[in-house]
C-alpha positions in Angstrom: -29.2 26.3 65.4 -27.7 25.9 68.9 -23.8 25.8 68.7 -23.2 22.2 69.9 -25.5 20.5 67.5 -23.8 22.4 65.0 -20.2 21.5 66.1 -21.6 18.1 66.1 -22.5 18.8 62.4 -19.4 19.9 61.3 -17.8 17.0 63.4 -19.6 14.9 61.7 -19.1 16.2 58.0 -15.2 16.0 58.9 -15.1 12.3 59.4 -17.4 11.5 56.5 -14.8 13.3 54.4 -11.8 11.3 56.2 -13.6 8.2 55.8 -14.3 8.7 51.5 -10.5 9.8 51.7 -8.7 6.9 53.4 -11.2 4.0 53.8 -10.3 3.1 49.8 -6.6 3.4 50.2 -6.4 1.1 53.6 -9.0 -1.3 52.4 -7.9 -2.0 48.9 -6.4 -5.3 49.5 -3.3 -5.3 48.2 -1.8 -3.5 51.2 1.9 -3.5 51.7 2.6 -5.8 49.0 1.4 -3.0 46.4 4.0 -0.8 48.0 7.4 -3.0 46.8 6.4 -2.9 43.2 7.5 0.7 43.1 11.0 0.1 43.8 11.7 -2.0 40.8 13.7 -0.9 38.2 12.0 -0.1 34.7 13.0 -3.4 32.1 15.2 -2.8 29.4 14.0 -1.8 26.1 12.4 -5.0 24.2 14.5 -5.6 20.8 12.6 -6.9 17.7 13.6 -9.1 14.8 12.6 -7.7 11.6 11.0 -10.3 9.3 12.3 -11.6 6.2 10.1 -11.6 3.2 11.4 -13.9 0.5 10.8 -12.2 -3.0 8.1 -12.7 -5.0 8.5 -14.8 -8.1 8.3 -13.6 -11.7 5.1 -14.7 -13.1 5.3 -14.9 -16.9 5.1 -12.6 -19.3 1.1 -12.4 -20.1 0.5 -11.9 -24.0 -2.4 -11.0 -26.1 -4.2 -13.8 -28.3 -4.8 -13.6 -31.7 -8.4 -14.7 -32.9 -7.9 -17.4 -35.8 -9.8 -16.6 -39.4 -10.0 -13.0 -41.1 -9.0 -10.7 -38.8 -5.8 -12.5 -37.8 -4.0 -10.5 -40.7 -5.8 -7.0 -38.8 -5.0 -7.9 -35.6 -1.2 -8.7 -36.0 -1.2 -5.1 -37.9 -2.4 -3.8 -35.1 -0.7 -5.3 -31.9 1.8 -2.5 -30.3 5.2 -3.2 -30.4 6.3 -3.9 -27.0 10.1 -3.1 -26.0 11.3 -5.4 -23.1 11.4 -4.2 -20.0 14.4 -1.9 -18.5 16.6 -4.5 -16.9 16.4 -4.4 -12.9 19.8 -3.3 -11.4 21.4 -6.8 -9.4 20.7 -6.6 -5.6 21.0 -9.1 -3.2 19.6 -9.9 0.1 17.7 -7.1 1.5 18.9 -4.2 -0.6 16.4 -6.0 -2.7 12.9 -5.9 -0.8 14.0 -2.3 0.1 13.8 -1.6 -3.2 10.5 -3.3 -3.5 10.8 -5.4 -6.7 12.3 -8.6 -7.7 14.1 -9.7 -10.1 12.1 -9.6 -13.7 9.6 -7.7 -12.0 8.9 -3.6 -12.6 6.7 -0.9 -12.8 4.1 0.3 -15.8 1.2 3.5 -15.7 -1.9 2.1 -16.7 -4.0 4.9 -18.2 -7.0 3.3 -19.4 -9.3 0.6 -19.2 -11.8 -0.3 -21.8 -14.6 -2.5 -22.9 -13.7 -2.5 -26.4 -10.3 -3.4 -27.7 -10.2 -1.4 -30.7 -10.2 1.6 -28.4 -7.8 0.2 -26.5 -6.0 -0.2 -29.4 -6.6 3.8 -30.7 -5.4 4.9 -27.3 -2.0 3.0 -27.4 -1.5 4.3 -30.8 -1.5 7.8 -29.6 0.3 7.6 -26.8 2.8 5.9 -29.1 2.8 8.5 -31.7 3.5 10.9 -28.9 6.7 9.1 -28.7 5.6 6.7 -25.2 5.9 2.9 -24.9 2.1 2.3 -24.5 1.2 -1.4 -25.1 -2.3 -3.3 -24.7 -3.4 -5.9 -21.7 -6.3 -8.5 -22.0 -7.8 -9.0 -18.8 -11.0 -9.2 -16.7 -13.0 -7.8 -14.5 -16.6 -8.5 -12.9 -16.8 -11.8 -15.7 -16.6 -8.8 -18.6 -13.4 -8.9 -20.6 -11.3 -5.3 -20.4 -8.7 -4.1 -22.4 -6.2 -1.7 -20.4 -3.5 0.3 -21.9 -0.5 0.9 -20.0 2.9 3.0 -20.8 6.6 1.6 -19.8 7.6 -0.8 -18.1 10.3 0.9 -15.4 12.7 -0.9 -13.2 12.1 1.5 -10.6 8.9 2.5 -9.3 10.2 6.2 -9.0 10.8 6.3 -12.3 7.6 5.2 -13.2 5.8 8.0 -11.2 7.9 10.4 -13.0 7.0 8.8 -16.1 2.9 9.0 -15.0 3.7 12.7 -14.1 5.1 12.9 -17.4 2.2 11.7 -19.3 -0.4 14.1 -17.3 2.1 17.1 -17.9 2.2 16.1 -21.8 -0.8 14.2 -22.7 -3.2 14.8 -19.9 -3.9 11.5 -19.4 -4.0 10.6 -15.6 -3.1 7.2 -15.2 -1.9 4.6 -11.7 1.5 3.2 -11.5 1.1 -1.1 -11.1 3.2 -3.8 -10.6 4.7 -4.9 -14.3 4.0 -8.2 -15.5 
């Protein structure tokens, strides 16, 4: 190649590369307006509210039914004796939703949920005879009545994990820490 046409080559390579460089940045459109946004100081860090949550309300204490006619005489022999609930320490305001229970409200393990209630029942009686407060809870599930066996009540939710730790360590029974009632 003859030196001018390639001079005009790299000439022309030059301002190709000029052109991709700065024909974006001066034809953006938002020209020197875009400029005075940079001098403006950064806002002040936004504060937020937190929310308050009213507690729930204690919903009843559920019992078990007790089928009229024969077995009425089997079945009150065999309903656990339930000991009331460890009473929830007085809070107020929001030392109370940090805590995470109301008042009347607290924590049990449930380690078991069967078909059949006199298993239910067996299951209780062990754990009782072990020296726990198991008790027995009619319920449903999928349109099938279920039985499920839970240990406590706590106050504390803490104190109910200890108490499902507990029961694995002693009993191995694995069980989930619920809301109580």
């Amino acid at each position: 190649m003859e030196p001018p046409v390639r001079y005009r080559m790299v000439g022309a390579i030059v301002l190709i590369f000029l052109a991709v460089l700065f024909l974006p940045w001066l034809f953006d459109g938002a020209g020197y307006e875009a400029m005075q946004d940079l001098e403006q100081p950064i806002p002040d860090r936004p504060t937020f509210v937190e929310p308050h949550t009213p507690p729930a309300p204690a919903p009843e204490p559920r019992r078990d039914r007790v089928d009229e006619g024969a077995d009425a005489a089997a079945s009150v022999a065999q309903a656990p004796e339930v000991s009331p609930p460890d009473p929830v320490p007085e809070a107020t305001g929001r030392a109370a939703t940090a805590a995470g229970a109301a008042p009347g409200v607290g924590w049990s393990v449930q380690v078991g949920s069967f078909g059949r209630e006199t298993n239910a029942r067996d299951e209780a009686r062990r754990l009782r005879e072990a020296g726990f407060t198991a008790f027995v809870e009619r319920g449903s599930a999928n349109g099938r009545d279920v039985w499920r066996v839970k240990v406590g009540p706590r106050a504390e939710r803490d104190q109910a994990l200890r108490l499902r730790d507990d029961l694995q360590r002693r009993m191995d029974v694995t069980g989930i820490v619920v809301a109580h009632p």
